[in-house]
N, C-alpha and C positions, 0 to 999 in steps of 0.2 A: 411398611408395605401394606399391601389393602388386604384388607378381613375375607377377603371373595378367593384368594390366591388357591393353587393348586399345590400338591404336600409338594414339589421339587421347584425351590428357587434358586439355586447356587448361579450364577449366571443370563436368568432369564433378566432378558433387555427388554420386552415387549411384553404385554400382557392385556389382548383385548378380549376385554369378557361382558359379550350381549347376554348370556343369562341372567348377569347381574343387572340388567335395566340400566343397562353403564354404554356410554361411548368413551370412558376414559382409560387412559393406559396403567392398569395397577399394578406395574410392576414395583413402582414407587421410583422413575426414572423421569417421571413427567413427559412423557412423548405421548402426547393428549392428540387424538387422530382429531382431523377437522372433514369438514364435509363435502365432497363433490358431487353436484348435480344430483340435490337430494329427493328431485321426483324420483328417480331412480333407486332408493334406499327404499326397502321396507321392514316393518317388525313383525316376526309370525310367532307366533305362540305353538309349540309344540310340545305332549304329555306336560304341560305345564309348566316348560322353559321358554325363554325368549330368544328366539335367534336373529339373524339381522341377514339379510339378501337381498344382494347388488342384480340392478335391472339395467337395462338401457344404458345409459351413460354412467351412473350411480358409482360411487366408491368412496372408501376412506382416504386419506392420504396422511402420513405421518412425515416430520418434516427430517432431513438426514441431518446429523449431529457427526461429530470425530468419532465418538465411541462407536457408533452403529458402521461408519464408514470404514473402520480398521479391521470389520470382525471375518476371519476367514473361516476354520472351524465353526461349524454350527448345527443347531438342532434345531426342529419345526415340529411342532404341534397343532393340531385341527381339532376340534369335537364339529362333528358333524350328520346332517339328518339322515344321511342312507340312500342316496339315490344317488342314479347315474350324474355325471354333469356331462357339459357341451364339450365336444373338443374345441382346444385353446381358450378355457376358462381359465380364470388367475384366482387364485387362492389370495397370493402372494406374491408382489413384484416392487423388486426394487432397480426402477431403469428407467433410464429416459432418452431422450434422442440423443444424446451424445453418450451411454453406453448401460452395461448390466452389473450389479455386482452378485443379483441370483432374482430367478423369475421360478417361479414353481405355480406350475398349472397343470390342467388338462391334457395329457398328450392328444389321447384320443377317450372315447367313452369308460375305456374298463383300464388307463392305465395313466400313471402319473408321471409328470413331464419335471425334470430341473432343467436352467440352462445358466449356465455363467459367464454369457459375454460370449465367448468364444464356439462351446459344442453343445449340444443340447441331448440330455441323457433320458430316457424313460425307464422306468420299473412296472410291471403288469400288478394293476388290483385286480381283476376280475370282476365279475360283477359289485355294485356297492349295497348291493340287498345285506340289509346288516349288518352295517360300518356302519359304529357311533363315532369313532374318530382313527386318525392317521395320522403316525410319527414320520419324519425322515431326521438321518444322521447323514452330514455333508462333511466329511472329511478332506480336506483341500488337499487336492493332491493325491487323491485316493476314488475308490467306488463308493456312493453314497449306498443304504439299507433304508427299505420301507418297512415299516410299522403296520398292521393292522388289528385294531383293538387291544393295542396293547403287545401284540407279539409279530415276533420276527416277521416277515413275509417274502418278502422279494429284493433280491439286489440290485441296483439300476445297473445298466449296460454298460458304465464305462467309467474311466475318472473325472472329475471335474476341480478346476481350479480357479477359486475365488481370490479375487484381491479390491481392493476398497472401489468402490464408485460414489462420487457426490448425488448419485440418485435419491429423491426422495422415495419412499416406501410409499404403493397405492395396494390397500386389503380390498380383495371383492372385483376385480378389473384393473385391465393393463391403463398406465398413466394417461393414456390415450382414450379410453374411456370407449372403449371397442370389445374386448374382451367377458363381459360380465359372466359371474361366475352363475345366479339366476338359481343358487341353491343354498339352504339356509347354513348358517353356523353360529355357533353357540359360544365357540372357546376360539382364541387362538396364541400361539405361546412361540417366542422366537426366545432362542439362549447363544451366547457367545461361544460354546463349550459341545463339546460330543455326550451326548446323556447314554449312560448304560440303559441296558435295553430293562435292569429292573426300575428303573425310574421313568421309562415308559411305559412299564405296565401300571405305576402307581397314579402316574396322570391320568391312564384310561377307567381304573380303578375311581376316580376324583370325577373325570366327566360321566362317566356309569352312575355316580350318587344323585347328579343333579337330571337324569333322566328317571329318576326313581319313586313313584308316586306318590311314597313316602314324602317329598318334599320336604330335606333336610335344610342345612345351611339360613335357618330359620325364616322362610319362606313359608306363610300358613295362608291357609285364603279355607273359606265359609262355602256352605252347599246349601244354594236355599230350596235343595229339593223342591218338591212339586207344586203347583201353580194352583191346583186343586185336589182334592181326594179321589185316591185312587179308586176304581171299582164303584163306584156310586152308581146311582138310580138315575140319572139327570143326563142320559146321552150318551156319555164318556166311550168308546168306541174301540178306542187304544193310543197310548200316554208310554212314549218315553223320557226319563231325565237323563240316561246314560250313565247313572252312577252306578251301574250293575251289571258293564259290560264284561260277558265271560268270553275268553274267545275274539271270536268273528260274530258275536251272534248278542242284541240287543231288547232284550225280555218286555213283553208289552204287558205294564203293571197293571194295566184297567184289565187286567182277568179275561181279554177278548181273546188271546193267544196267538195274536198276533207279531211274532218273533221278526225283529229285522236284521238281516245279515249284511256285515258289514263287507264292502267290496274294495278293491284297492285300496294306497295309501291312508284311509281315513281310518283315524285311531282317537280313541277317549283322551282327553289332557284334562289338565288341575287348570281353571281357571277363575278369576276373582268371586264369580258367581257359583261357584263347584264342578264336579266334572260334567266335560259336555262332551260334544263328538267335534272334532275339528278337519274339515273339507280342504283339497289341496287345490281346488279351481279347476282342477283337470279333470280324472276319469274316476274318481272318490265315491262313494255312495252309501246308503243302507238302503236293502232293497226290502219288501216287504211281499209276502206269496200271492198278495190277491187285492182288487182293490177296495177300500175299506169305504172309498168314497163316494161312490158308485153316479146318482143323477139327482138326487135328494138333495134336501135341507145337510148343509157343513159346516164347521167352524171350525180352523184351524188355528193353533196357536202356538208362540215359541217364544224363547229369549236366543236372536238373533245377534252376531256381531260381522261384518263385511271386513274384509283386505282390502279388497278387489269389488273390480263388478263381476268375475268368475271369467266361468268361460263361454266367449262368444260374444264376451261383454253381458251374458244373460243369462246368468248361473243360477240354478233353480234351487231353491226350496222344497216345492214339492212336487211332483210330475206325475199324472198318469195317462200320459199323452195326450187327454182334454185339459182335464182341467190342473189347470197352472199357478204354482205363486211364483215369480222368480224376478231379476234383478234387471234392471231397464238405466239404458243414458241417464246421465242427471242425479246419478242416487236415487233415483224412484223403486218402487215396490209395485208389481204388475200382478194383475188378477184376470185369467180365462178362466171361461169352460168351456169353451170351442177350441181348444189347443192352441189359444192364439190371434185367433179371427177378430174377435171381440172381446174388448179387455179394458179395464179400468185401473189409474195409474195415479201414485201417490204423487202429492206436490215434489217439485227439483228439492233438491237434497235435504230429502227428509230423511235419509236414511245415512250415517254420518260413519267414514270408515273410521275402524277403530274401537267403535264406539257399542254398546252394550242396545238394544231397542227391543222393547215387547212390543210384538208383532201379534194382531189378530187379525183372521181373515174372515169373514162370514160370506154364504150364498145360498141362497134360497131353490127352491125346487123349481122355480120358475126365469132362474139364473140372474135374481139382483146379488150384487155384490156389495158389500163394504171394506173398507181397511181401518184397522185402528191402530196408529202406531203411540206409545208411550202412551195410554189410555184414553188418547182423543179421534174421533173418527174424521180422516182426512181426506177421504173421497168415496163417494158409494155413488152406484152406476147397473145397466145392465154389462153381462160378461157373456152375453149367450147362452144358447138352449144346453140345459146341461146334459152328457150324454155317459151312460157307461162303458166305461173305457179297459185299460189293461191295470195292472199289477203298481201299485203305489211303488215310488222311488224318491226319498228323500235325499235334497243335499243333492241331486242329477237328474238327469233322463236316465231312460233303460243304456241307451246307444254311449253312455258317458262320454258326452262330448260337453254340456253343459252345467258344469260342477260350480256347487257354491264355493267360494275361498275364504275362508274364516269359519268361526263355530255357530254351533246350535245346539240348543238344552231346550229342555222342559217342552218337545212336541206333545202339543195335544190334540186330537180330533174328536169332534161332537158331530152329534148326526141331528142336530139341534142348530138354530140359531143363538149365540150368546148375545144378549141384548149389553146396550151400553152399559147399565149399571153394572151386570157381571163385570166388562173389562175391568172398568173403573177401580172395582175394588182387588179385585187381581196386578193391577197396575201398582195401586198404594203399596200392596205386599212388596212387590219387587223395589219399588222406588225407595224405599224405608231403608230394604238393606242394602242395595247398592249405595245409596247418598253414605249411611253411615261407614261403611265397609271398605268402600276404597278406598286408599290411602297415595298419594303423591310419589311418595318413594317407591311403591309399588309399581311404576308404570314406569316403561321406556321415556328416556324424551324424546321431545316431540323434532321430526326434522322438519316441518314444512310449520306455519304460524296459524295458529285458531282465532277464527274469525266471526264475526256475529254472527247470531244464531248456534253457534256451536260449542259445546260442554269442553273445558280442561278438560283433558284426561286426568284420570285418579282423586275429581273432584266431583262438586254437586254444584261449582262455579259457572254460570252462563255467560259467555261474554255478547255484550248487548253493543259497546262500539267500540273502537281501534284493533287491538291484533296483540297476543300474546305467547307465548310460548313458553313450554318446561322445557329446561336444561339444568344440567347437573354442573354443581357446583366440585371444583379439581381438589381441592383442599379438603372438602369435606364426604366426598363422593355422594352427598345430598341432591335432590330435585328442589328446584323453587321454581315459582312460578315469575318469570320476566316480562314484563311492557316493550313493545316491541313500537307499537304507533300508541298515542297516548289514549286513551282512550277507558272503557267501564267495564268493568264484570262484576257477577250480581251473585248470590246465594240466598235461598227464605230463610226467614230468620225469626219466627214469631213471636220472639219476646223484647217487651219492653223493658223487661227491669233483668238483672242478674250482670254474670262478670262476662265479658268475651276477652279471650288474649291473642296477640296478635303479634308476629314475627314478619319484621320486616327493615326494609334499606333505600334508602335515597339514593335514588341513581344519580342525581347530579345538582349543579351550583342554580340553575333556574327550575328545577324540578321545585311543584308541589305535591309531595303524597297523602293521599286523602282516604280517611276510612269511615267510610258513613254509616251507621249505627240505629236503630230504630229508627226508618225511613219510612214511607210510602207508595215511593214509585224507582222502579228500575232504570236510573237516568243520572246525567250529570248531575250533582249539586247545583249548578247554576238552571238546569231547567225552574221555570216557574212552576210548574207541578209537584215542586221536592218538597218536602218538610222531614224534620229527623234533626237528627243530632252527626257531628261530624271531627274528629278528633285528627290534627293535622299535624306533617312536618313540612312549616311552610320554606316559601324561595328564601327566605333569611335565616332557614335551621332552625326556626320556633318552633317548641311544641305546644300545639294551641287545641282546648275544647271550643267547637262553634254551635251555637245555635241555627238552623238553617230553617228560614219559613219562606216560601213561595219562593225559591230560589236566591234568596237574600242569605247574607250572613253576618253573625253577631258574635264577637269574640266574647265564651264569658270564661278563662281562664287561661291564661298565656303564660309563657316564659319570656325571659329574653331571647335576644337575638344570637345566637352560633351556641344555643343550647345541647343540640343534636350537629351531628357531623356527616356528612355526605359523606356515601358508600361506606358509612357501617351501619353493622346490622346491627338492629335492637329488639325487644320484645316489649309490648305496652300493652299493660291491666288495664282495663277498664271497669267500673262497679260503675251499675246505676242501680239506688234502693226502688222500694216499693213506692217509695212517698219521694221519688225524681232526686237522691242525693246523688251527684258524682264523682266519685275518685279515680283518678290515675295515676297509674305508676311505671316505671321505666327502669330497664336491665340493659345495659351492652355498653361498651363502649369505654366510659371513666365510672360507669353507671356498674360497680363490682354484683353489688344484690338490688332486690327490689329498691326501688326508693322514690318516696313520692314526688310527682313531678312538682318543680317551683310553680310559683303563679305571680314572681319578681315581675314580668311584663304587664300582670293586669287580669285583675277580677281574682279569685280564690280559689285554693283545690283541698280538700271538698266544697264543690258551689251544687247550689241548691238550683233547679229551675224545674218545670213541671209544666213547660207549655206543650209539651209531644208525649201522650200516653201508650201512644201505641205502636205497631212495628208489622214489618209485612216481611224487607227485607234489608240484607247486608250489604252493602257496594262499595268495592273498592274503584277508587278515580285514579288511576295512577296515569304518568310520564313516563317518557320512555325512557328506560333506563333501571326503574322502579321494580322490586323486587319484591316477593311474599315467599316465605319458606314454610314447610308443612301445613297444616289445617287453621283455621280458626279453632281456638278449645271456648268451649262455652261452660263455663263452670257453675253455673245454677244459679238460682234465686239469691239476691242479697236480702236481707232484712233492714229495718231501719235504722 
């Protein structure tokens, strides 16, 4: 069974656990949920867990098996984020147009609904204002008991009797894809068996740890605190990171004493960059007593991440009824000081959901604007006569109707313009520790395919053309990164000489996977712009070192032919010395330990060559099918 489990298994058939950055069933029963209508799925990160909420069409569906289909007695588990849901939202439903064998949703707002085919029971939650999770015990044949955090609560109103249906199981909405439940969860747990009510306090206990700042269950993530020094001479005005949130109430460190209160749902989480404040799209906010921004010279700054485009489609950043940052069609990033009238508006989707972006905004007393996103300025403009307005509001408007959805750290405002060079170097700080810091396993997979122009998540990977995606591997509950259309993604790579190793698998019999190594240019191998080095599993299972100039290629170290073996995985050293010597070595497969690769097909390993000294970046050329597992490790300088 999986290392993520909750203390009580005797029974559990089901085990979908989004905290874990898993779509997989850990019960260790293999009922791996697959995906429907995944616009409709999204990942929200909340106090630093990950939970998963069904939209629109969106839902899981796990497929029925005998075991699942015979089970009458049963118990239900939820860890969940605390708010109201829809009436006839589905938690959980196993039924389809030809019958029920148990649907458990929404009755109405404040109370929970079973039905089994036949009569449909409710038991009253009352409000969900502080529900992290909800048991039920379905006794066939009997009145079912709700659970609330772990203890007793309510009985439903009647008995219910379950008997098998060939229904498949749909988490998140009815199989019909009508129902969505449109509110997050973290855990969910189905058992064959009636659980006492202390084994439901133990699971609330288990979902309780992973809400807990503390982030146990070996989950660490870094704080890159402040973007600049607090309280300085140089503008600074007031600066929050949010890792000092007490309360409702968000301490402004530039010594300005400017305190922001935090308003609705919006609460501090652990996230891979440290604590931030995380916004629900809705009516969320930190409000601030006065406005700091007034009609002057401003610079505003943050480390932004998007869900959504908010609410209204135009969820705001920062508001004080003039002047505006907030979220526009397109993935754009919008700049007023006219509330709107006049505005200036970052390229289509520069702004990537998901995804981590330093954001600066700068505006003059005379209302020019800039945007810098990721340290490059991407459109400057006028935005109108700037005017003094009301009371700052981050993350909304006053009226919260227009809430950002996703997090923000590190706000800063200057009463200054920060010229390029600042971002610039503010930008290197953060790029430095995000590229190294985020890790693959770390991140959800991906439901929808990353596309040019846009960063893997949990990488510093660019894919420049075809389409790829993370998913987790069932066997090993690992992420890799998959070839979806064949195509390039890219990483810098500044060194010419030293070891890189590399974990990876051939997706298939006409597949070539290709790793290009001290390159020049972000592109195919075959572009005539390429030069580098390129180390292959070619369409015959060779593993081959290639020389590559102007697009051409030179085998200078081959094996033979069905050296390597489609779809399995291997891991290959590479060494290049100072003075151009190359070695490679190969692990997986009949390959027990390291072992250097043959060179039976042609040329030598170690072979010497020294026509490419330099390096910009790393690019992987894969087919689809073509897999990479965790990071590249770069293991230092070789010697001669």
């Amino acid at each position: 069974m999986s290392r993520f489990l909750p203390p009580v298994t005797d029974g559990l058939v089901l085990a979908v656990l989004p905290y874990a950055n898993s779509l997989l069933d850990h019960s260790g029963a293999g009922r791996h949920p697959s995906l429907s209508a995944v616009a409709g799925m999204e990942w929200i990160r909340s106090n630093g867990v990950m939970q998963l909420r069904a939209t629109g069409t969106g839902l899981l569906t796990v497929a029925n098996d005998a075991t699942i289909e015979a089970i009458t007695d049963n118990s239900f588990f939820v860890g969940v984020s605390g708010s109201d849901p829809v009436s006839q939202a589905r938690w959980f439903s196993k039924r389809d147009a030809g019958g029920t064998q148990l649907d458990v949703y929404a009755d109405t707002a404040t109370t929970v609904g079973i039905y089994d085919g036949i009569v449909a029971r409710a038991a009253t939650m009352g409000s969900w204002a502080g529900v992290h999770s909800f048991a039920l015990n379905f006794p066939s044949g009997g009145a079912g008991d709700l659970f609330r955090n772990g203890v007793p609560h309510a009985a439903f109103s009647g008995v219910s009797t379950f008997s098998g249906h060939t229904a498949d199981i749909s988490i998140g909405n009815q199989y019909t894809g009508t129902k969505p439940l449109s509110k997050p969860q973290f855990a969910l747990l189905w058992y064959s068996r009636i659980l006492a009510a202390w084994e439901h306090s133990l699971n609330h206990a288990w979902s309780e740890s992973l809400r807990s700042p503390s982030l146990p269950h070996n989950r660490r993530f870094f704080d890159m605190g402040s973007l600049v020094e607090h309280g300085n001479a140089n503008g600074e005005v007031a600066s929050y990171d949010f890792s000092d949130v007490t309360g409702r109430s968000a301490p402004d460190r530039s010594g300005g004493g400017y305190t922001a209160t935090l308003v609705g749902p919006v609460m501090p989480v652990n996230t891979e960059v440290g604590r931030a404040l995380s916004f629900d799209g809705d009516t969320s906010r930190a409000t601030l007593a006065s406005d700091v921004v007034g009609n002057a010279a401003v610079s505003f700054s943050a480390l932004v991440r998007a869900n959504s485009s908010g609410g209204a489609g135009g969820g705001r950043l920062i508001d004080n009824t003039k002047f505006l940052i907030y979220f526009r069609s397109a993935n754009r990033i919008s700049l007023s000081s006219n509330g709107g009238v006049t505005k200036i508006e970052s390229p289509a989707s520069s702004i990537l959901y998901k995804n981590w972006h330093h954001l600066v905004v700068t505006r003059d007393a005379a209302g020019a604007g800039e945007i810098y996103i990721d340290g490059a300025v991407v459109i400057t403009g006028a935005t109108g006569t700037p005017v003094a307005a009301a009371a700052v509001v981050l993350g909304n408007r006053a009226a919260g109707t227009r809430g950002w959805d996703g997090d923000i750290k590190n706000v800063i405002l200057h009463n200054r313009i920060l010229d390029g060079a600042e971002v610039k170097v503010d930008y290197a700080k953060i790029a430095r520790k995000v590229m190294y810091q985020l890790k693959l396993d770390q991140v959800p997979p991906t439901f929808t395919d990353v596309l040019p122009g846009q960063v893997i998540p949990g990488t510093d990977y660019t894919v420049r053309t075809g389409a790829f995606a993370v998913r987790e591997d069932p066997a090993t509950s690992e992420n890799y990164i998959v070839c979806v259309t064949a195509g390039v993604y890219t990483r810098p790579n500044p060194f010419a000489s030293g070891t890189s190793e590399f974990d990876v698998e051939k997706g298939g019999g006409t597949n070539s996977l290709n790793l290009l190594f001290s390159v020049v240019a972000p592109t195919d191998w075959t572009d005539p712009a390429q030069n580098g080095y390129m180390y292959q599993f070619s369409s015959t299972e060779r593993a081959v070192l290639r020389r590559i100039t102007a697009g051409g290629s030179t085998p200078i170290a081959m094996s033979d032919a069905a050296y390597v073996v489609n779809n399995q995985r291997y891991k290959i050293r590479i060494s290049v010395s100072s003075v151009g010597v190359f070695t490679a070595y190969i692990m997986g497969g009949t390959f027990a330990n390291w072992t250097l690769v043959s060179a039976a097909g042609g040329g030598s390993n170690p072979v010497t060559d020294t026509t490419h000294t330099t390096s910009v970046y790393t690019v992987f050329d894969f087919d689809a099918g073509d897999r990479q597992y965790g990071e590249i490790r770069y293991l230092g300088v070789v010697k001669p």
